[in-house]
C-alpha positions as CSV (number, residue, x, y, z in Angstrom):
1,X,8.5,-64.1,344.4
2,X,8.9,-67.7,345.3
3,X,11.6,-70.5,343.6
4,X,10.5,-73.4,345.3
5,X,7.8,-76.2,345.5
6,X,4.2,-76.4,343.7
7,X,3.1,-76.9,347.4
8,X,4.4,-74.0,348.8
9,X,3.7,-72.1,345.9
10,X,-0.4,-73.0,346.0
11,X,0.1,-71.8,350.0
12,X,1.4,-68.6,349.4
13,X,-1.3,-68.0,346.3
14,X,-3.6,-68.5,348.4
15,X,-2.3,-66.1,351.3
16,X,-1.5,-63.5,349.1
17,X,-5.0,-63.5,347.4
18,X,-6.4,-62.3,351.0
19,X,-4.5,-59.1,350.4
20,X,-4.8,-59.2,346.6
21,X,-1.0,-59.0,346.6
22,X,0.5,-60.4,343.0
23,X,2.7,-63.4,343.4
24,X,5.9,-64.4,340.9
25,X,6.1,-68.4,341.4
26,X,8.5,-70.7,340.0
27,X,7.3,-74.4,340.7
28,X,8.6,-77.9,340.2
29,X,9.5,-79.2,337.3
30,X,9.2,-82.5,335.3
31,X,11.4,-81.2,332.7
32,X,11.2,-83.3,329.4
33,X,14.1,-84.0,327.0
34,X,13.1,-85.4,322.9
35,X,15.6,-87.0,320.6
36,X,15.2,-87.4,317.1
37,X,16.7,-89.9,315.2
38,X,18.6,-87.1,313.0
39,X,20.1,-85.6,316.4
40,X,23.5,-85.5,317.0
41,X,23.4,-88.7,319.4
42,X,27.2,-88.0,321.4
43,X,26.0,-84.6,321.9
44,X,22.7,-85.3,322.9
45,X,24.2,-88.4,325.4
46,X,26.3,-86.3,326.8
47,X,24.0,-83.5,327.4
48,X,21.7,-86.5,328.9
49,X,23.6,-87.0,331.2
50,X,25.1,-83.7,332.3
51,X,21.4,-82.0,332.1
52,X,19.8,-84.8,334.5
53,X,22.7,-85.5,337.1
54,X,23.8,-81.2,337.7
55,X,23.6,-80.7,341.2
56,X,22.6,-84.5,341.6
57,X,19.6,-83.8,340.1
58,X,18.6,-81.3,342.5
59,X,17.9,-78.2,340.1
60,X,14.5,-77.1,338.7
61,X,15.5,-77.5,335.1
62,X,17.2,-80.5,335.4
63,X,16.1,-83.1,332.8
64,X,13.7,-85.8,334.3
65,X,12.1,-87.6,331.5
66,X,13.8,-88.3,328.2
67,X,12.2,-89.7,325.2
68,X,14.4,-90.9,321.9
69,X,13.2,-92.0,319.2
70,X,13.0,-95.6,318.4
71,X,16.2,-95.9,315.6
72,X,18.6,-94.6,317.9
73,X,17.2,-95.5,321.0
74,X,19.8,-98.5,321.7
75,X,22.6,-96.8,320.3
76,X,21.5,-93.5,322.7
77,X,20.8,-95.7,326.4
78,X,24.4,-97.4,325.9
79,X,26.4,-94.3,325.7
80,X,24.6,-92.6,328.3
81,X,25.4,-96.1,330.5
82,X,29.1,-95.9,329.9
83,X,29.2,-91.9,330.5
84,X,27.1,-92.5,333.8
85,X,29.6,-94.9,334.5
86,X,32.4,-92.3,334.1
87,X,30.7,-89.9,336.7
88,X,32.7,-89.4,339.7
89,X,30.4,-88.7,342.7
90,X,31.5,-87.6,346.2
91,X,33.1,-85.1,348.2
92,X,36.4,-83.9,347.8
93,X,37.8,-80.5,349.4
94,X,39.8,-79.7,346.0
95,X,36.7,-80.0,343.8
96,X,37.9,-83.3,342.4
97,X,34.7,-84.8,341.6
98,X,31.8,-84.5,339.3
99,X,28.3,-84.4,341.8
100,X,27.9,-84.5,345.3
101,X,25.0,-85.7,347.5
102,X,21.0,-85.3,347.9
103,X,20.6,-82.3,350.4
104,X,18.3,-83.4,352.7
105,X,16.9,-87.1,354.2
106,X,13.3,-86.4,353.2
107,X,14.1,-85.8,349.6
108,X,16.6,-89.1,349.4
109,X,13.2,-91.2,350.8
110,X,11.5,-89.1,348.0
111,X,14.0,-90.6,345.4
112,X,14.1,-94.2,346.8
113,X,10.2,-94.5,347.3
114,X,9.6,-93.4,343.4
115,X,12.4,-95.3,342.1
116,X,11.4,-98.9,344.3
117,X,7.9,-98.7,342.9
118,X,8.8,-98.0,339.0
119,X,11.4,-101.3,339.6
120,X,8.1,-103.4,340.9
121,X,6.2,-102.0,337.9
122,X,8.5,-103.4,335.6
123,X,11.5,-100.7,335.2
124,X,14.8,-102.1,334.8
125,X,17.7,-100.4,336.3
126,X,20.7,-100.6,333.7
127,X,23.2,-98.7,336.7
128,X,23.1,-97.2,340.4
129,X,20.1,-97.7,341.6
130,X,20.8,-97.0,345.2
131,X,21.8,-95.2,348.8
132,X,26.2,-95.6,349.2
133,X,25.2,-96.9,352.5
134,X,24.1,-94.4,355.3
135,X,25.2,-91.3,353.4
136,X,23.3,-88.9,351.6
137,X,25.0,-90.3,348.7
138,X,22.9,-91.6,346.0
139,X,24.4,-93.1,343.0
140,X,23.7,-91.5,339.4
141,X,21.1,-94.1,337.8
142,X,19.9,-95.0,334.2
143,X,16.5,-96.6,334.0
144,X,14.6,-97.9,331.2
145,X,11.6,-99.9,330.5
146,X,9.3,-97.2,332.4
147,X,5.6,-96.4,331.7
148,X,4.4,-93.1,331.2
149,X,2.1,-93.7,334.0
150,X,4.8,-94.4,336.4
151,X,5.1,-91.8,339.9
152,X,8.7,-91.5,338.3
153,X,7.5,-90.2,335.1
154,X,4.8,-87.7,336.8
155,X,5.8,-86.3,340.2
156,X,9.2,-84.6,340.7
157,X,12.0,-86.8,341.1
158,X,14.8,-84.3,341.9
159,X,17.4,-87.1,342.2
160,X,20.3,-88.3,339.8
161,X,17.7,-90.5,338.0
162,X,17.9,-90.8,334.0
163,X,14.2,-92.4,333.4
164,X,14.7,-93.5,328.9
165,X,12.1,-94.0,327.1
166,X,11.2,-94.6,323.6
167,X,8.9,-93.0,320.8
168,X,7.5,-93.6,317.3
169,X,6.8,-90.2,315.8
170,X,6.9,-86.4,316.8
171,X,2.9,-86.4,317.5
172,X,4.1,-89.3,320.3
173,X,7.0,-87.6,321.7
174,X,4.8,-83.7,322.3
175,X,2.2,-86.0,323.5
176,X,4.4,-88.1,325.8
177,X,6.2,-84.4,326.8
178,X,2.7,-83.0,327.6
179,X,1.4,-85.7,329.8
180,X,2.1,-83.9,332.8
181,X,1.0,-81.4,335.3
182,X,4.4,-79.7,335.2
183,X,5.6,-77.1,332.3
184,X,8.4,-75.3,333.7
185,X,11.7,-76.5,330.6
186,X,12.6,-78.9,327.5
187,X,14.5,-79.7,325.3
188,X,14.4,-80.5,321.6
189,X,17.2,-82.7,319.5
190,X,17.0,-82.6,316.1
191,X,19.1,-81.9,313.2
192,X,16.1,-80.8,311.3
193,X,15.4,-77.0,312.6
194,X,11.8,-76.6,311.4
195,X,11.2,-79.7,313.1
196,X,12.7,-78.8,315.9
197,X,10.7,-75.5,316.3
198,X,7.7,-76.9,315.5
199,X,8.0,-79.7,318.2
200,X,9.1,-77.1,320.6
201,X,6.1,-74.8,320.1
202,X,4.0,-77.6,320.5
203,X,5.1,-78.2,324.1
204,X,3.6,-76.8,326.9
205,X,6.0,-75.6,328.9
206,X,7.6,-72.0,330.0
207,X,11.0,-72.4,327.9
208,X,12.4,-74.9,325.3
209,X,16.0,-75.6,324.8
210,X,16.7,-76.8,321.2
211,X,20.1,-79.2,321.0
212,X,21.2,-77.7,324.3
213,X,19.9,-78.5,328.0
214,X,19.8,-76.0,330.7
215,X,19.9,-73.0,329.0
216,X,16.7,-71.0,330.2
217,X,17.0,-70.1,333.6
218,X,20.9,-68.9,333.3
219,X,20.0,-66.4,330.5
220,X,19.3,-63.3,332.6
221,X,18.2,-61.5,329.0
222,X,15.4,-63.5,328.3
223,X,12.0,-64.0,330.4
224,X,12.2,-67.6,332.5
225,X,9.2,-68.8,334.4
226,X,6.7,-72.5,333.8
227,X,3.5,-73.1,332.9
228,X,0.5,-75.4,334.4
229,X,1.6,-76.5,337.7
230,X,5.3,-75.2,337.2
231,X,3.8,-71.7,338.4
232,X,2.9,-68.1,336.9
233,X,5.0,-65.2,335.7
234,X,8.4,-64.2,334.4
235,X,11.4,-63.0,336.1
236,X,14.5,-62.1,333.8
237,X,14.5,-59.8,330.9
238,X,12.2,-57.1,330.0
239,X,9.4,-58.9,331.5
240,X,10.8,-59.4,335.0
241,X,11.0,-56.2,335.2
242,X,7.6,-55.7,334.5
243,X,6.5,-58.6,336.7
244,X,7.7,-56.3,339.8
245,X,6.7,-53.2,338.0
246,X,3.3,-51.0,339.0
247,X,2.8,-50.0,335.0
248,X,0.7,-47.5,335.1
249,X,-1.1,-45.5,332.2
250,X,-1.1,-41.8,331.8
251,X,-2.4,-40.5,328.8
252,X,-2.4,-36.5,327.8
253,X,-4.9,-34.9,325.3
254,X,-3.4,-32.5,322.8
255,X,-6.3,-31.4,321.0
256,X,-8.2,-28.0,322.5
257,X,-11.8,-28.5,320.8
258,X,-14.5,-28.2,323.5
259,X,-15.5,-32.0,322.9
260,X,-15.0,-35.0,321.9
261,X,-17.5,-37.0,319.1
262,X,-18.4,-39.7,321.4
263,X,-19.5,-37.2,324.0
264,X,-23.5,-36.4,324.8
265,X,-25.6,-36.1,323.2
266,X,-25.7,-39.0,321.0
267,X,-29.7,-38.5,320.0
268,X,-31.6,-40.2,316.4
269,X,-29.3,-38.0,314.0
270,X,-25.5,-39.2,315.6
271,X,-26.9,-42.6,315.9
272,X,-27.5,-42.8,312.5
273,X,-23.9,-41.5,311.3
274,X,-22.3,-43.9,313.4
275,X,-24.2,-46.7,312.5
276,X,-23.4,-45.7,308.9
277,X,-19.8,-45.7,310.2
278,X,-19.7,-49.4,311.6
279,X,-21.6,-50.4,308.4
280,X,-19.0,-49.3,305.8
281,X,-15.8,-51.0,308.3
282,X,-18.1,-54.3,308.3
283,X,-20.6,-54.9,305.8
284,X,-20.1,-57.1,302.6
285,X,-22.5,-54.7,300.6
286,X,-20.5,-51.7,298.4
287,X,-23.6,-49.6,299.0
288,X,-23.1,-49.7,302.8
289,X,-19.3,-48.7,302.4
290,X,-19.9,-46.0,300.1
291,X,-22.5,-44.5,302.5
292,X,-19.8,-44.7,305.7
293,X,-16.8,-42.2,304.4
294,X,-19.6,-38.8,304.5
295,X,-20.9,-39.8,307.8
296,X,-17.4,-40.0,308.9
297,X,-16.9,-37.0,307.5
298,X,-19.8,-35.1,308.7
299,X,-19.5,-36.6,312.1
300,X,-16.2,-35.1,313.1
301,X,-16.9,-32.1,311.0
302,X,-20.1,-31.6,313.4
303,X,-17.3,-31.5,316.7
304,X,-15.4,-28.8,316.0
């Protein structure tokens, strides 16, 4: 069982197959996050923004792309500003802050290298937008006016980036949610719940949040694992447990007669009932049907 990059998850697929060993992997993530105009927009704002910045990004469901749709959209991107504004990052030995820093130097270049070439594409940066200096700070950011074909709206960020972007119709928004190699979580905001489930079922993607964020991986009841590049398998619920299981089959006869009626010999005359059989279960003619329930009959008469 791995819980860590698509990389290293390929790598140890690989290695495992040598041995024929079965592998639990849970990949990267480019968790997506749909608002409909009938969401409840504070709710879904503030979820925005909790959902994308836990952990400073840095947590497999975190949300990474979020699509709203167009009536809302202005009203949405300003009240996720002025709450990202509100965030209190840092360190403080009391707890007295909100996130704290990017874990390690490679993954801050990651963040800065994805963010710097979606800003010379065309993205605007509405707040943050950069390293506090030489620590491993970097400050919660809100940007819009992205592409879907952006390396920010593809590869794993795993930064406190909150990429907005805006769609017509629910066809739009699956499509825009699908158009990615990742399907690990998502989330669906609507105040419409058939809506809501059918845009959810339409995602590919391992689990789908509706008008909450987060929500997969911390239920320990129910199964959690991606799909495409997010990796294979389930661990959680019923179905961990029979991810790390060896199920096995065994299966006791109670009957004592001396044979079964698929047993030799089969010959013209058992042929013949059986095809009589598999006629009356599949053929449109009423003849055929009539003609199948005696040569069922004689058939396991003939075993006793």
């Amino acid at each position: 069982m791995l819980t860590g990059s698509t990389h290293t998850g390929k790598i140890i697929m690989e290695k495992a197959s040598n041995y024929l060993i079965p592998v639990e992997l849970e990949l990267g993530g480019k968790d997506p996050m749909i608002v409909f105009n009938d969401a409840n927009i504070e709710r879904a704002a503030n979820a925005a923004v909790w959902g994308s910045l836990l952990n400073s990004g840095q947590t497999c469901v975190s949300i990474e792309r979020i699509y709203v749709q167009e009536k809302i959209y202005d009203d949405f991107v300003n009240r996720v500003v002025k709450k990202v504004k509100k965030v209190k990052q840092g360190w403080d030995p009391n707890g007295d802050v909100d996130i704290g820093s990017i874990s390690t130097e490679s993954q801050m270049k990651t963040i800065e290298k994805q963010l710097n070439a979606a800003v010379k594409k065309g993205a605007k940066i509405l707040v943050g937008g950069k390293r506090k200096g030489k620590t491993m700070f970097f400050e919660p950011t809100v940007l819009i006016n992205l592409d879907q074909k952006m390396e920010i709206m593809q590869e794993e960020t795993f930064g406190p980036i909150i990429c907005i972007m805006k769609f017509k119709d629910k066809d739009e928004a699956i499509r825009l949610a699908n158009d990615s190699i990742y399907g690990l979580n998502a989330s669906v905001w609507s105040s419409n719940k058939t809506k809501a489930l059918s845009t959810a079922r339409g995602i590919m993607t391992g689990g789908v949040a509706i008008n909450n964020v987060c929500t997969a991986s911390a239920n320990f009841a129910a199964p959690f694992g991606g799909a495409k590049q997010s990796g294979i398998g389930r661990y959680h619920g019923p179905y961990g447990l029979h991810a790390f299981s060896n199920i096995k089959t065994i299966n006791i006869e109670k009957d004592k007669k001396d044979k079964e009626v698929n047993w030799y010999p089969f010959r013209n005359e058992k042929y013949n009932r059986f095809l009589n059989i598999f006629k009356s279960l599949f053929s449109d003619k009423k003849l055929d049907k009539i003609k199948g329930l005696p040569a069922m009959i004689k058939l396991l008469r003939s075993e006793k």
